[in-house]
C-alpha positions as CSV (number, residue, x, y, z in Angstrom):
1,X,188.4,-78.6,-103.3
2,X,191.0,-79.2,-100.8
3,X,194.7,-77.2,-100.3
4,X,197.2,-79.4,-100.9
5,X,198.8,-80.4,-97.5
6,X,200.7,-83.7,-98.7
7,X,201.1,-82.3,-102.2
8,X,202.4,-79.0,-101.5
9,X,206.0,-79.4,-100.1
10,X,206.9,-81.5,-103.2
11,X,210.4,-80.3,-102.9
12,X,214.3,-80.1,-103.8
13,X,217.1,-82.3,-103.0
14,X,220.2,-79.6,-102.6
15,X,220.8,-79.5,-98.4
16,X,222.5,-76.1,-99.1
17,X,220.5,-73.0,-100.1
18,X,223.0,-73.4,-103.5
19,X,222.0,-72.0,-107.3
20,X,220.7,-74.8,-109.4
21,X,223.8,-75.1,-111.6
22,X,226.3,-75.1,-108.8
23,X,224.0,-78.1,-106.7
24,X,223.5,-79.8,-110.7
25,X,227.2,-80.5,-111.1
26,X,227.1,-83.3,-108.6
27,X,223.7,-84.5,-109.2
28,X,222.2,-88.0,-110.1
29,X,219.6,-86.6,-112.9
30,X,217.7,-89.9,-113.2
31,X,214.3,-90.2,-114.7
32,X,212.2,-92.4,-113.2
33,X,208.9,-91.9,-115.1
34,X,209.4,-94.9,-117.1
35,X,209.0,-97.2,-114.3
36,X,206.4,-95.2,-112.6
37,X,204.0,-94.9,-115.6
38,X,204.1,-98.7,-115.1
39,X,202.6,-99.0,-112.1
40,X,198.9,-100.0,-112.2
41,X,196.2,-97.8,-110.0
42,X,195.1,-100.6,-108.0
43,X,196.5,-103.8,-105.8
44,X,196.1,-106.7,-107.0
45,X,192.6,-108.8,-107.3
46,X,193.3,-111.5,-104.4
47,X,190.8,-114.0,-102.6
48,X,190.8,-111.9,-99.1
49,X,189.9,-112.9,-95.6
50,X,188.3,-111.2,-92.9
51,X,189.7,-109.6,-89.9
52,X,193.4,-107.6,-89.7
53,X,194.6,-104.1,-89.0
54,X,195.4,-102.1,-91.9
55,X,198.1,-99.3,-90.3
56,X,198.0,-96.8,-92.9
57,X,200.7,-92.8,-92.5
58,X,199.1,-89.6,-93.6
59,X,202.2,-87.2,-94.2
60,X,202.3,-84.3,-92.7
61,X,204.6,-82.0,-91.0
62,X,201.9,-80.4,-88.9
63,X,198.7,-82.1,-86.6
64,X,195.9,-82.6,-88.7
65,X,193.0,-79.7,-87.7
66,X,190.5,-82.7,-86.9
67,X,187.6,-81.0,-88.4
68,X,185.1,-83.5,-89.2
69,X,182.9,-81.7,-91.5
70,X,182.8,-81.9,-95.5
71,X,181.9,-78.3,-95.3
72,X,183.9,-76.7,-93.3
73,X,187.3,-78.6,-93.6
74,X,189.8,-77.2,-96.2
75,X,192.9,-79.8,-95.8
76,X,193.4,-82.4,-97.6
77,X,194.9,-84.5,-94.5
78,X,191.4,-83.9,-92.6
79,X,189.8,-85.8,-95.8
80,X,192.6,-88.7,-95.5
81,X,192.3,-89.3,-92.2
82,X,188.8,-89.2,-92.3
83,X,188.5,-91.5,-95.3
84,X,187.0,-94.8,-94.0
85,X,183.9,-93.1,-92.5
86,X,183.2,-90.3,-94.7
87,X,181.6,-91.0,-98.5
88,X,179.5,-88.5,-100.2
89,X,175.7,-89.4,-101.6
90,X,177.3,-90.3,-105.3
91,X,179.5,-93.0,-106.7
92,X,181.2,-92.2,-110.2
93,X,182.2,-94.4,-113.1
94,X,185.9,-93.9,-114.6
95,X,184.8,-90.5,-116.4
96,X,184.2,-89.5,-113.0
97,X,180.2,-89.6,-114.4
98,X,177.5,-90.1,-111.5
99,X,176.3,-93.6,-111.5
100,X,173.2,-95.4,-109.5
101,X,175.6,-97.2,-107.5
102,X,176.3,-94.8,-104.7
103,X,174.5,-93.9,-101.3
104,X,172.1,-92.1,-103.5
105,X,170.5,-91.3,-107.2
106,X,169.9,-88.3,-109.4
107,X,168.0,-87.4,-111.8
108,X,168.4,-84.3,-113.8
109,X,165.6,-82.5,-115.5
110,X,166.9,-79.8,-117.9
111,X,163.6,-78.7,-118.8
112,X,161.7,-78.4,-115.0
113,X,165.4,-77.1,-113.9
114,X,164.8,-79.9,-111.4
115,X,166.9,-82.3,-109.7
116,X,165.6,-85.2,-107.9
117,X,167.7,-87.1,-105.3
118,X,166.9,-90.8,-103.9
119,X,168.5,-91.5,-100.8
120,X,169.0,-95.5,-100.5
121,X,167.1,-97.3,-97.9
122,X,169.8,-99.0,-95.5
123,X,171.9,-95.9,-96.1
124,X,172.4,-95.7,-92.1
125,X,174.8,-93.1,-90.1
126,X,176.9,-95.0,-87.6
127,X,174.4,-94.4,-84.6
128,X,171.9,-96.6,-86.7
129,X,170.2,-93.9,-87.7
130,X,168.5,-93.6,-91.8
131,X,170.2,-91.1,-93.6
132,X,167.3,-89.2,-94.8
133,X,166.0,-85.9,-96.1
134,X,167.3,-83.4,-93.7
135,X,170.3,-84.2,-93.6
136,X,171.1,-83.4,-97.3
137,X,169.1,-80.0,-96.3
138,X,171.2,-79.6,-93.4
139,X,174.3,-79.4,-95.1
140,X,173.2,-77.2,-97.4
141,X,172.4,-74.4,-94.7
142,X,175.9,-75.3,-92.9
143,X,177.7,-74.1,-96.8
144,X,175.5,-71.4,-96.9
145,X,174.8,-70.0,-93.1
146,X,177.4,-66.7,-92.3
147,X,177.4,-67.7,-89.1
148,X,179.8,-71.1,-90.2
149,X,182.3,-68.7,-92.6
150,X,182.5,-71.8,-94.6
151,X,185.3,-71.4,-97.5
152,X,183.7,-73.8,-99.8
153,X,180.4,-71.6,-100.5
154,X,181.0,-70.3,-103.4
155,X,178.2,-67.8,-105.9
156,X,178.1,-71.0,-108.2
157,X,175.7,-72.9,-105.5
158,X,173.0,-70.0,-105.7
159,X,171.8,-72.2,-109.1
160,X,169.7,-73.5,-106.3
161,X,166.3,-71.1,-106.1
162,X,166.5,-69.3,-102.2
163,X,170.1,-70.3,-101.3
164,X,171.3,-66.9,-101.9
165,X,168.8,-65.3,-99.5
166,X,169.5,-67.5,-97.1
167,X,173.2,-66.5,-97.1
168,X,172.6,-63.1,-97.0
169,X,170.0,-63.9,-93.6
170,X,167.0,-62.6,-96.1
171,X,165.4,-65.9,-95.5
172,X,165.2,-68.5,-92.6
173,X,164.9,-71.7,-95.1
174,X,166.3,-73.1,-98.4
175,X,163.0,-72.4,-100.5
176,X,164.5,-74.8,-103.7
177,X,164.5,-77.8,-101.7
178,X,161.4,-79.9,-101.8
179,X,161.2,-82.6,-99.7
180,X,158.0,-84.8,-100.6
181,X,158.3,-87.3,-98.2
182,X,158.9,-84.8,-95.2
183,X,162.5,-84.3,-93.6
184,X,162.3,-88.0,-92.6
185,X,161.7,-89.0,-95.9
186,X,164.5,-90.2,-98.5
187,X,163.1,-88.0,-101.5
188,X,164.8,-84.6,-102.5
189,X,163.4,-82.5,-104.9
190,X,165.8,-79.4,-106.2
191,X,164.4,-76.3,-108.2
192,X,167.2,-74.5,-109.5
193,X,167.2,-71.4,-111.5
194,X,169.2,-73.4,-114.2
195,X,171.0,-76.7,-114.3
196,X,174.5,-76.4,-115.9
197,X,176.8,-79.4,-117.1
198,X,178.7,-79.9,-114.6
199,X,175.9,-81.4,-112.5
200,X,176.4,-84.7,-114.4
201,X,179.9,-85.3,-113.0
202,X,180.4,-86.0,-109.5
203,X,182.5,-83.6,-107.4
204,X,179.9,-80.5,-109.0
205,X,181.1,-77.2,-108.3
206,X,176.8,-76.6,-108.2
207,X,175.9,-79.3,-106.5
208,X,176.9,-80.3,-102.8
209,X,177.1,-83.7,-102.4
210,X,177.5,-84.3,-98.7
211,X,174.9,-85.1,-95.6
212,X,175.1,-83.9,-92.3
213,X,173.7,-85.8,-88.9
214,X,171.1,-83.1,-87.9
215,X,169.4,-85.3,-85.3
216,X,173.1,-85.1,-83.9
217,X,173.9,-81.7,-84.4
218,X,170.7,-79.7,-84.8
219,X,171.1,-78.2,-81.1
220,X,174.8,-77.2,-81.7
221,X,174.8,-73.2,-82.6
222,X,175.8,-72.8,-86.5
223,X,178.8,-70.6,-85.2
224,X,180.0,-73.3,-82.7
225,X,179.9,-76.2,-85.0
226,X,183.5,-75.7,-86.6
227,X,184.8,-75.9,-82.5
228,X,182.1,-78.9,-81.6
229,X,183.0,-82.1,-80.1
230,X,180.2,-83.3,-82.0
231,X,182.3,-82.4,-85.1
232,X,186.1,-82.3,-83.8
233,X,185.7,-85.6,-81.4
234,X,182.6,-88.1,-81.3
235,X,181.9,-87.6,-86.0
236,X,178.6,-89.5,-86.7
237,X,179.4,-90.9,-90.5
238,X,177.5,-93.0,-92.7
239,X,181.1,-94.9,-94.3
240,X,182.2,-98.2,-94.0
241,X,183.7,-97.5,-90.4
242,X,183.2,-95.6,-87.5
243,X,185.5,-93.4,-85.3
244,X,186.4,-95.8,-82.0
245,X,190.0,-93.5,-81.0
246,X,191.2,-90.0,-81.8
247,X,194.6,-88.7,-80.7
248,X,194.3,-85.5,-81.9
249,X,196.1,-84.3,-84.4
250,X,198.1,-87.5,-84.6
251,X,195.8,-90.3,-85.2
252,X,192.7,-92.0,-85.4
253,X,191.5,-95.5,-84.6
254,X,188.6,-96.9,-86.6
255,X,186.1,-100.0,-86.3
256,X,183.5,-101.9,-88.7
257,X,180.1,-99.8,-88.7
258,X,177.8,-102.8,-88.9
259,X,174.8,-100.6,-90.4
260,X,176.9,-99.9,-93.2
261,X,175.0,-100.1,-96.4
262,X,177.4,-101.9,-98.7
263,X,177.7,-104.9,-96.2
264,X,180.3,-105.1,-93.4
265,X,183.7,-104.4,-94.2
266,X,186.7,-106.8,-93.9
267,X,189.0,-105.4,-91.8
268,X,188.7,-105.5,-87.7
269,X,190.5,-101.4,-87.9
270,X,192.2,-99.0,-89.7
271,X,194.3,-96.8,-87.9
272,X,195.4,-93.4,-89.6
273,X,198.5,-91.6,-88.6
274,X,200.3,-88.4,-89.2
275,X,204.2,-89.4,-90.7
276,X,206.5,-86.3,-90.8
277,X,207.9,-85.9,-94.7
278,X,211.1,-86.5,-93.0
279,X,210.6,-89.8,-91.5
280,X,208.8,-91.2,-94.4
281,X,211.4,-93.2,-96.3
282,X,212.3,-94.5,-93.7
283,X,208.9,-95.9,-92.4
284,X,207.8,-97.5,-95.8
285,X,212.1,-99.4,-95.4
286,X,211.0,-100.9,-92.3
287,X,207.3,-101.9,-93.3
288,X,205.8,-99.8,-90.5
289,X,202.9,-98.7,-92.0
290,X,200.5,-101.0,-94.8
291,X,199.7,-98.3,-97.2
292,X,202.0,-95.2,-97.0
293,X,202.3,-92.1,-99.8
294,X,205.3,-92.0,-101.5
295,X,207.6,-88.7,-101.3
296,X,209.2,-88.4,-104.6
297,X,212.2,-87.0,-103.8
298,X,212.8,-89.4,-101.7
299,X,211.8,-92.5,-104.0
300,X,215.4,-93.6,-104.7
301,X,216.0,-94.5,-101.2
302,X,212.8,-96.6,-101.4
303,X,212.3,-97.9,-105.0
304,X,213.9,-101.3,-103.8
305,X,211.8,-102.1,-101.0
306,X,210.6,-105.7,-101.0
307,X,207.7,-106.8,-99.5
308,X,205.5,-104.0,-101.1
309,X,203.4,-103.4,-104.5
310,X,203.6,-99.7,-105.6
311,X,200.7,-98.2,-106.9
312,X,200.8,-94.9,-108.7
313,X,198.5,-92.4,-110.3
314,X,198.7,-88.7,-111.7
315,X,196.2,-86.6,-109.1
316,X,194.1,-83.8,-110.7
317,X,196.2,-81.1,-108.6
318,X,199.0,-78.9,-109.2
319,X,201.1,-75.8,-107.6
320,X,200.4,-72.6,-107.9
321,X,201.9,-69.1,-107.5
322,X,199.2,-66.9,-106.5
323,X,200.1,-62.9,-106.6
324,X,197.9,-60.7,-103.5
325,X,195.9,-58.2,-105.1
326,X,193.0,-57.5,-103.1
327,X,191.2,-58.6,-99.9
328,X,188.1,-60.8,-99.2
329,X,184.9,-58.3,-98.1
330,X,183.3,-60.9,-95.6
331,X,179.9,-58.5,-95.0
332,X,179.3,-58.4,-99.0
333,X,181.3,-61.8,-99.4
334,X,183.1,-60.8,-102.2
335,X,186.5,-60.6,-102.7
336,X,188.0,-56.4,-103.3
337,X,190.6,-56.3,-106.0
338,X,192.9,-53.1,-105.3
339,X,194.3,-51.7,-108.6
340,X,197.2,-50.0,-106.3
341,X,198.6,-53.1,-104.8
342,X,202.0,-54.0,-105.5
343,X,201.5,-56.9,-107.7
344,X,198.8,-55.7,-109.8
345,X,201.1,-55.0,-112.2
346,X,200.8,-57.6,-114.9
347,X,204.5,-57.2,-116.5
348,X,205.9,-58.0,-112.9
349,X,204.0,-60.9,-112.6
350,X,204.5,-62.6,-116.1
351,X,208.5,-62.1,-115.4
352,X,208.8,-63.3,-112.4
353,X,207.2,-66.8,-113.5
354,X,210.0,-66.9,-116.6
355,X,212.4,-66.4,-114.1
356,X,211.2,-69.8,-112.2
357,X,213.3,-72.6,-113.7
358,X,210.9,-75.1,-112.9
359,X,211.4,-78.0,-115.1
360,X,215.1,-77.6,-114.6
361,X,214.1,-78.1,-110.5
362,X,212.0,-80.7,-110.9
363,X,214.4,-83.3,-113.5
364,X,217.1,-82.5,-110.9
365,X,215.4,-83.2,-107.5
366,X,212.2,-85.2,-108.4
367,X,213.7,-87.8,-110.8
368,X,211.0,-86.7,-113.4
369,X,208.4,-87.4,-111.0
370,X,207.7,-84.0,-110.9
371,X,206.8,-81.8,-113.6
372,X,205.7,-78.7,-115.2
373,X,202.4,-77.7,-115.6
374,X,201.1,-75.4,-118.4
375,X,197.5,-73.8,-117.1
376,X,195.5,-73.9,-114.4
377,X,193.1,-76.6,-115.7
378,X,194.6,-80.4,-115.3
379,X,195.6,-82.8,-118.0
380,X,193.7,-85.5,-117.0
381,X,189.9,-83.3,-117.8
382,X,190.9,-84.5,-121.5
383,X,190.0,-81.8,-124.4
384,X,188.8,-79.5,-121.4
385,X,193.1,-78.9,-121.5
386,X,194.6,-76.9,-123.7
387,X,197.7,-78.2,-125.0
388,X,198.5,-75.7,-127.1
389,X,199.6,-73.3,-124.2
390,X,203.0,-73.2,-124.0
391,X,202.7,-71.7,-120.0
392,X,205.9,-70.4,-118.2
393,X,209.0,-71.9,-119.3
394,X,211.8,-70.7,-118.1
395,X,213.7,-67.4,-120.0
396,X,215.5,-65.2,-117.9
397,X,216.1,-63.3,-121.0
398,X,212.2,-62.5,-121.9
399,X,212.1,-61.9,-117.7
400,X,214.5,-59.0,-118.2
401,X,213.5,-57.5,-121.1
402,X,209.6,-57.3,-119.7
403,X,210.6,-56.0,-116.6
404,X,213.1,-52.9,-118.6
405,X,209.8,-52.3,-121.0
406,X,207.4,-52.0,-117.9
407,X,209.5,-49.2,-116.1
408,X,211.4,-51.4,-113.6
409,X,214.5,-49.9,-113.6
410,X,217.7,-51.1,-111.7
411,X,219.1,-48.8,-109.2
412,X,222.3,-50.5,-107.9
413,X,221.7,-54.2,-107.6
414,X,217.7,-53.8,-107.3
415,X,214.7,-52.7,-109.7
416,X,212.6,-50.4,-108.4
417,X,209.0,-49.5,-109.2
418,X,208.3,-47.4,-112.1
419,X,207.5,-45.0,-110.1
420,X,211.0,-44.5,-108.6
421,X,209.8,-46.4,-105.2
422,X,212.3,-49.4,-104.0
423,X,210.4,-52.7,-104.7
424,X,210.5,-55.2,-102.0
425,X,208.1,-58.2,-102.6
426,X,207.4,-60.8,-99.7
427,X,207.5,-64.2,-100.7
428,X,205.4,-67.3,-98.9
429,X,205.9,-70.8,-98.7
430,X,205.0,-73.6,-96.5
431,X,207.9,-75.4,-94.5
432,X,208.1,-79.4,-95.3
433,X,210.9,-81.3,-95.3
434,X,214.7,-81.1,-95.9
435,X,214.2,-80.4,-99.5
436,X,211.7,-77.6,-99.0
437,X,214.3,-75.0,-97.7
438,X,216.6,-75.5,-100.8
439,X,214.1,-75.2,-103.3
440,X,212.8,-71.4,-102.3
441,X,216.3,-70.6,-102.0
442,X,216.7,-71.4,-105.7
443,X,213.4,-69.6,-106.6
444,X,214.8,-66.5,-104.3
445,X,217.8,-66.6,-106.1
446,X,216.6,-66.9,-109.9
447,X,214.3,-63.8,-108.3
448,X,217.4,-62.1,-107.4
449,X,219.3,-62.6,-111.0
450,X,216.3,-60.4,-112.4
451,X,217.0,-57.8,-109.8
452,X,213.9,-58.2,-107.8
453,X,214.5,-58.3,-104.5
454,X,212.3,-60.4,-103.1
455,X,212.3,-62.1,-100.0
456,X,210.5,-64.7,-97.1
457,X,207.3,-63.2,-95.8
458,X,208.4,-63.8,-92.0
459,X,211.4,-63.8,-92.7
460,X,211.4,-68.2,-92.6
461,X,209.0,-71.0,-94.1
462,X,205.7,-71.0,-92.7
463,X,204.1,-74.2,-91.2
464,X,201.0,-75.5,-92.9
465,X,198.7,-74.3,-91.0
466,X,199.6,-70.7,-90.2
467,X,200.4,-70.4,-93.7
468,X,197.1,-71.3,-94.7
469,X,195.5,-68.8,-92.0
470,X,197.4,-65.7,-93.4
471,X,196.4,-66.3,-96.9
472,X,192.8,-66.6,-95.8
473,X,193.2,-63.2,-94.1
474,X,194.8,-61.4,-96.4
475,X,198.0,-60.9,-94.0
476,X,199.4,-57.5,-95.1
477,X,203.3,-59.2,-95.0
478,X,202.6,-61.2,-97.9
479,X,202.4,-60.1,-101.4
480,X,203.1,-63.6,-103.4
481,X,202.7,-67.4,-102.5
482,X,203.6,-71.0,-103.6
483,X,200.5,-72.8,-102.9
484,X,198.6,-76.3,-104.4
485,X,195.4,-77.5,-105.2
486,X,194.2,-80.9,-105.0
487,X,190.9,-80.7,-107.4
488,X,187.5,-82.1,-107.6
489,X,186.4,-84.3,-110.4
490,X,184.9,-81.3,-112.5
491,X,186.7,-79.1,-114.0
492,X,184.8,-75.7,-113.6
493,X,187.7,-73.6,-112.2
494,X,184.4,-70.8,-110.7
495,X,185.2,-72.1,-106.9
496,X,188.9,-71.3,-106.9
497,X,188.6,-68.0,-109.0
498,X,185.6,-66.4,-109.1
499,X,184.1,-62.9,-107.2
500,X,182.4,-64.8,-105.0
501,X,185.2,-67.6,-104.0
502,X,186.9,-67.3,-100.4
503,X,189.7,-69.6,-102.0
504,X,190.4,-67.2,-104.7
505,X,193.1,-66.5,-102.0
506,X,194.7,-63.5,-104.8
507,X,191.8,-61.5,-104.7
508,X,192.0,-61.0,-108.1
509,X,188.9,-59.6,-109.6
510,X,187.9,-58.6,-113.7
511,X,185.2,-58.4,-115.6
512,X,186.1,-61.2,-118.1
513,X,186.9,-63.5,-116.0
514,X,183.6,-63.2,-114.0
515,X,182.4,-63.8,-117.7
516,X,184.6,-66.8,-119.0
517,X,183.6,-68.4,-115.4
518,X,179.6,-67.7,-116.2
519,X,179.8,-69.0,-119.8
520,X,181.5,-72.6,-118.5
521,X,179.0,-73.5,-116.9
522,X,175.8,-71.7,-118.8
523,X,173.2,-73.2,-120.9
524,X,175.2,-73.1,-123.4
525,X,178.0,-75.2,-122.2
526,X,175.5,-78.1,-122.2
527,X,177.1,-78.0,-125.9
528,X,180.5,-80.0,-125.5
529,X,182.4,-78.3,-128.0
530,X,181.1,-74.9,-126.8
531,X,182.3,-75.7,-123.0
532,X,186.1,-76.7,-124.5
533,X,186.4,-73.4,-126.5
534,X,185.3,-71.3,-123.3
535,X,188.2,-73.8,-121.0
536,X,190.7,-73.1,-123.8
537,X,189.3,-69.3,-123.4
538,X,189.6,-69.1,-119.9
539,X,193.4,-71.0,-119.8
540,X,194.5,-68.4,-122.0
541,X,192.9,-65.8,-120.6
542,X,194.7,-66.7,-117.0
543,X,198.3,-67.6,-118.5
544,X,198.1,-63.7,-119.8
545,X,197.2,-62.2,-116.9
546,X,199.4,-64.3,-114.5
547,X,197.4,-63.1,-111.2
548,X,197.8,-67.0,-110.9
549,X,200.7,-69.0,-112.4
550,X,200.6,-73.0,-113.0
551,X,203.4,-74.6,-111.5
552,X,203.7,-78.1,-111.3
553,X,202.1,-81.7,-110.4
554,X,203.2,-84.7,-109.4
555,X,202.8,-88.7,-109.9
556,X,201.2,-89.4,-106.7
557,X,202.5,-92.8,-105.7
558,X,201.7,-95.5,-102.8
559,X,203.5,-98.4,-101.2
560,X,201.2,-100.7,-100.5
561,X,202.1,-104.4,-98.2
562,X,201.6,-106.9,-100.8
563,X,199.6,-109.1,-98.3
564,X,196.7,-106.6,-98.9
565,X,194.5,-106.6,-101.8
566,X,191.0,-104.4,-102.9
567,X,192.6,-101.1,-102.5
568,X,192.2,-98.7,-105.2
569,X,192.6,-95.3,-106.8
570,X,190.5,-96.0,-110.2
571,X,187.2,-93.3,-109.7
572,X,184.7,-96.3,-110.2
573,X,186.3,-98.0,-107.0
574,X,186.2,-94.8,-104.6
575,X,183.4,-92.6,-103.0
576,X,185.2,-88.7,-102.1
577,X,188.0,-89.2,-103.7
578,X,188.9,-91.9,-101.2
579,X,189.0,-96.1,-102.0
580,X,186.0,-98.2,-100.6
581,X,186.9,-99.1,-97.4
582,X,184.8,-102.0,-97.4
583,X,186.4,-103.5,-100.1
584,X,190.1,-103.5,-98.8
585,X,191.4,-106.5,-97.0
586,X,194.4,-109.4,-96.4
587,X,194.8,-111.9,-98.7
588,X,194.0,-115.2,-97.6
């Protein structure tokens, strides 16, 4: 799972910090979704000749963090920039199903609670070096080790027999990994308590799926790793390409790794740079970049560009506002839900997401390329969605009348607690570009016409990655957030909202939803039909207790130089969520 960086300051078009109606009266309210839902997923299929340099823009507002690691990186612009070198041991079909074809094979055994893992022969890091045993073992104990505070571990991994020992330092070794052939062999052997179903999908919540180098890093301390050169500078990865430049935080230079396994690639480089929101119209107008996201609400200044072929699809991601109700307990690694706190109040939470007018926001500044989501599970995982939640629309009415029921009271222009006590609630949101300011100021304000006074934590946006930093630790100015969520390919939502989640950044806590996260992936839910009633449960379940409100997603849309063909966003034609490097090329 990965926070949404390039997704998450999908924004507004109003340069003043107006009210929605007042900006409307002048606005172009196009909808651009019909042309957009025309665009293929892919370039297209061209004879293509060797050599070139693919430029490619990563936007961001911020330097990426340059951390190297599947485990312990949390952006999604770490993953982008990263993407020629770094794959995973699984490829997927268009299901998002594990197939043969990856770095690696597994079998599943439902009935030894076994699963058995064949590393490919060839499958070399960029040193030359086999990819082999250890290294799947390896990054297993970086996940797992206290001493790497990793934020992906989550309780869901501790399927595998010892794992939780060895996070709690009860144990010096993984005792549910078998390795037959010894560490330098290519054979893994799992023994897990249980296997669940998402372990047939790739992108498992209970199965990691990444390799470390430990020949490379074995003599770097687990508690220096995050900070390593090894990992921040001089990467080993076992992808198409290899790391040749790094300008950190701004971009990286990459060349052919000739023991790639899937044969050398095309290209002669890829180079990856960082593109400010701002400046990105403009650089896809002037054909700086090959391959460059699109900003939607900038997409009419863009939509006539020649020279390009866009390629579009809809991301399994969405916004979020998150509501602080607790802390993360890093010695019990758990997170605390405090029934005191401010917004554990379930009335103020469900009214202040009426009062968000969201799909008024996002017809008005995003063309229709922007819209409402109903529950925190994504469209795209098929009957796993349930359409008949209706979610938050907008009804300042209901907002009113829930907050006069619960005991908010006005006292002059603001509500106060229902205890008598003024009620000031501290609002975050990441900075972005121009449109970013305006659309908090409209959420403030629709706050506002419901007589909560709520305003910017810090009194300002917060850049990306001090925004991120506070959430993690719990920063006391913050009691609500506008945050995103760019997903793996199984739906189990246990590593965003569970107990024993770091990312479950609201600390929310409950008995049922510890339950409803158990029952998707239990035995039981090896039973199709059983596994959609427990989403549908669960989506419910979330939508009435609002600790987390679904906000919005977006058509995620590239331009892409139409001398290049092979690259791709279908899931049978990428390896981590990125396209095969190898593949992409110039036509001839």
């Amino acid at each position: 799972m990965k926070k949404r960086s390039k997704f998450a300051s999908a924004g507004i078009l109003c340069l003043a910090a107006l009210t929605l109606a007042a900006c409307a009266k002048s606005a172009n309210n196009s909808d651009d979704t019909k042309t957009v839902k025309k665009f293929t997923v892919e370039t297209p299929k061209k004879s293509i000749k060797n050599g070139g340099t693919v430029k490619v823009a990563v936007i961001a507002d911020t330097p990426f963090s340059g951390i190297f690691s599947q485990e312990l990186s949390s952006e999604d612009v770490d993953s982008m920039v990263a993407a020629p070198g770094q794959e995973t041991l699984f490829d997927s079909d268009d299901q998002y199903g594990v197939t043969n074809k990856g770095p690696a094979t597994r079998k599943l055994d439902p009935k030894k609670k076994t699963i058995t893992i064949n590393i490919k022969k060839g499958v070399k890091w960029s040193d030359g070096k086999q990819v082999v045993a250890k290294d799947f073992e390896y990054a297993y104990e970086i996940l797992a080790n206290k001493d790497t505070a990793c934020p992906r571990y989550s309780s869901q991994f501790e399927v595998l027999k010892g794992l939780k020992e060895y996070h709690e330092g009860k144990a010096k070794t993984i005792s549910g990994i078998e390795m037959p052939d010894g560490e330098n062999g290519r054979k893994i052997v799992l023994h897990c308590s249980a296997l669940n179903p998402s372990m047939s999908n790739a992108g498992s919540r209970s199965l990691w799926e990444a390799v470390e180098p430990y020949h490379y890093l074995k003599d770097v301390p687990f508690a220096k790793l995050k900070s390593s050169d090894k990992i921040r500078k001089n990467p080993l990865f076992f992808g198409p390409f290899k790391m040749e430049k790094l300008v950190r935080g701004q971009s990286v230079t990459w060349v052919p790794n000739k023991y790639y396994w899937r044969g050398k690639p095309k290209l002669d480089k890829v180079v990856i740079s960082v593109v400010s929101s701002n400046s990105a119209s403009q650089a896809i107008k002037s054909h700086k970049f090959d391959i460059i996201p699109v900003i939607n609400t900038q997409w009419p200044q863009i939509k006539t560009t020649k020279n390009v072929n866009f390629i579009a699809q809809i991301p399994i991601a969405y916004h979020y506002l998150g509501f602080k109700v607790g802390k993360w307990d890093a010695n019990k690694s758990k997170n605390v839900m405090n029934s005191n706190a401010k917004m554990n109040n379930k009335a103020l939470r469900q009214a202040i997401g009426y009062a968000m007018n969201v799909d008024a926001v996002n017809k008005r500044y995003t063309y229709g390329l922007t819209f409402r989501v109903k529950t925190l599970v994504p469209e795209k995982f098929g009957d796993y969605f349930d359409k008949t939640e209706k979610g938050y629309n907008y009804d300042l009415k209901k907002a009113n009348q829930i907050l006069d029921k619960a005991g908010y009271k006005k006292k002059g222009k603001w509500r106060v607690q229902p205890n008598g006590k003024p009620l000031v609630i501290r609002f975050a949101a990441m900075s972005g570009d121009t449109t970013q300011e305006p659309i908090v100021q409209n959420y403030l304000q629709q706050w506002h016409k419901v007589g909560l006074n709520v305003q910017l934590a810090t009194g300002r946006l917060i850049e990306h990655n001090s925004f991120y930093d506070k959430l993690q630790h719990d920063n006391k100015d913050i009691d609500m957030y506008l945050a995103g969520w760019s997903t793996p390919t199984e739906p189990s939502p246990h590593p965003y909202y569970s107990e024993s989640a770091p990312f479950n950044m609201t600390r929310f806590v409950t008995a049922k939803n510890n339950k409803l996260l158990d029952e998707i992936n239990s035995q039981k839910a090896f039973n199709h039909d059983y596994r959609v009633k427990k989403f549908h449960e669960w989506q419910r379940y979330m939508n009435e207790e609002a600790y987390v409100i679904p906000v919005d997603n977006s058509y995620q849309i590239f331009a892409v130089n139409d001398k290049i063909s092979g690259y791709s966003l279908k899931p049978s034609k990428q390896n981590n969520s990125h396209p095969l490097w190898n593949e992409v090329g110039f036509i001839k």
